[in-house]
C-alpha positions in Angstrom: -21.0 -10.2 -24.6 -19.3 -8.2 -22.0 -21.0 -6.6 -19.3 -22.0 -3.2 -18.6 -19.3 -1.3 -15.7 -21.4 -1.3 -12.3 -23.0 1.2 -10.9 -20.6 2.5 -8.1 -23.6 1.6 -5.4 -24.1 -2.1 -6.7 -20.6 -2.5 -6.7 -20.6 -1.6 -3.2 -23.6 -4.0 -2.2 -21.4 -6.8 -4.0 -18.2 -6.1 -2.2 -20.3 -6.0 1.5 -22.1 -9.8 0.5 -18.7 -11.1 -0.4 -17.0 -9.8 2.5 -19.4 -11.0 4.6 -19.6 -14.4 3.4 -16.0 -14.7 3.8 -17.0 -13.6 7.2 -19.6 -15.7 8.0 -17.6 -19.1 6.4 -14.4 -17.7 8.6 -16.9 -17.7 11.7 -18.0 -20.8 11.1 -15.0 -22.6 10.9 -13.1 -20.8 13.9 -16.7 -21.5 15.8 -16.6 -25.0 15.5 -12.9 -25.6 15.2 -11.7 -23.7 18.4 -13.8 -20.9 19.8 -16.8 -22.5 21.2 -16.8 -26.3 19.4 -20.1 -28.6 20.9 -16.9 -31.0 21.5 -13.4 -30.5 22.8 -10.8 -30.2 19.9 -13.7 -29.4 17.5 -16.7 -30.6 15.8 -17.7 -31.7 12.6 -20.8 -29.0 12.7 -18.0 -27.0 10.7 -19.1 -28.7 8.0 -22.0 -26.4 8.1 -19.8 -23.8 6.2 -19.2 -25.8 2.7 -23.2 -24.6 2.0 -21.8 -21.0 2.3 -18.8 -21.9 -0.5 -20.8 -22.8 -3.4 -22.7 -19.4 -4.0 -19.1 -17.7 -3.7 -18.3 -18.2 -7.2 -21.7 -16.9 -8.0 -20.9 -13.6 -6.3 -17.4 -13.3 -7.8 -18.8 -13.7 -10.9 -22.0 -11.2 -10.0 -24.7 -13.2 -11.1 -27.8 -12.4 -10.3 -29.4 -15.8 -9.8 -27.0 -16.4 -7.1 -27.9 -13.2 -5.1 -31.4 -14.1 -5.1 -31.3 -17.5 -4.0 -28.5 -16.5 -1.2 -30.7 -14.3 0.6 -33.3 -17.2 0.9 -30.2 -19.6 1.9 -29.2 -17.4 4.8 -32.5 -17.5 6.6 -31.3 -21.4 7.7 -28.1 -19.8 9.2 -29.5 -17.1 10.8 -32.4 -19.5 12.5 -29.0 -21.5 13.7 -27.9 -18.1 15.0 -30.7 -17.9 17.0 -31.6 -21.2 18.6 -27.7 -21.2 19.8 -27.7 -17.3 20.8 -30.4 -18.6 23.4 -29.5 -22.3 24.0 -25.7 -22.3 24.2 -24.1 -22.5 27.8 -20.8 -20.9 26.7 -20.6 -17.1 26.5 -18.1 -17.6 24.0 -20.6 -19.4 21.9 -23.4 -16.9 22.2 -20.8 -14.2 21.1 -20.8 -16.7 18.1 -24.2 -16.8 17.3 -24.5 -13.3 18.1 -21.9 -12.4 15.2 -23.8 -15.1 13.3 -26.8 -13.3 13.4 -25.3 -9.8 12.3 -23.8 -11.0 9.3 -26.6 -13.0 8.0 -28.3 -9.7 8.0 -25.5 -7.9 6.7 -25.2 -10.6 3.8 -29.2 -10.3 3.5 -29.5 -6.7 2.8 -26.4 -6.5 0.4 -28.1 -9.0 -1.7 -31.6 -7.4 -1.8 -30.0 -4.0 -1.6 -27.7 -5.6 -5.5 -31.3 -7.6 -6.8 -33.0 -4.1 -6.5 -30.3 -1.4 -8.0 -29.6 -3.8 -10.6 -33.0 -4.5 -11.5 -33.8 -0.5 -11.0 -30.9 0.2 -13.6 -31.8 -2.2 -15.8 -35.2 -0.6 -16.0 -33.6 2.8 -16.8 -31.3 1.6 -19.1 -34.1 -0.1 -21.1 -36.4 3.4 -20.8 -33.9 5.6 -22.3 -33.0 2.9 -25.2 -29.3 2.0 -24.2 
């Protein structure tokens, strides 16, 4: 059954929570790889990002489920963002966990902002019979 052409604002919210989990996986990796690594030459914290890859194809493929378990999944990153935002002795690592902590909320609002539009249109489209 093919799907209904999105609402110009959900697409929107969809295109912000991809871009910024590509964001926050690109982060991740360049965090623990060379910016600010907990070791020299990197850490295998990077690992932290696979997490982040699996509800990827859920978004690319806009399903709903996947939204709506995201923005529950990105509370564990942004607590990470917060404990290192205070705790780490780099600067360069704060400025990590800093930019951690603005794109878990970016990625948290785009998916509540998509759950809501498209369970708002889906109540209008079922009021006036379409």
């Amino acid at each position: 059954m093919p799907s209904a052409p999105l609402d110009p604002t959900v697409a929107w919210t969809r295109r912000i929570a991809v871009a910024s989990l590509l964001a926050m996986i690109a982060l991740g990796l360049a965090w623990e790889l060379w910016l600010a690594p907990l070791r020299p030459g990197g850490s295998w914290l990077a690992l932290k990002v696979l997490p982040l890859c699996i509800p990827l194809a859920g978004l690319l493929k806009n399903r709903m489920y996947t939204y709506r378990w995201l923005s529950l999944l990105i509370w564990l990153y942004f607590t990470e963002g917060v404990v290192r935002a205070w705790s780490d002795p780099l600067p360069a690592g704060r400025w990590c966990a800093l930019a951690e902590l603005l794109l878990c909320l970016l990625l948290f609002a785009a998916c509540a902002m998509h759950v809501r539009l498209r369970f708002r249109n889906a109540r209008l489209a079922a009021a006036t019979g379409e």
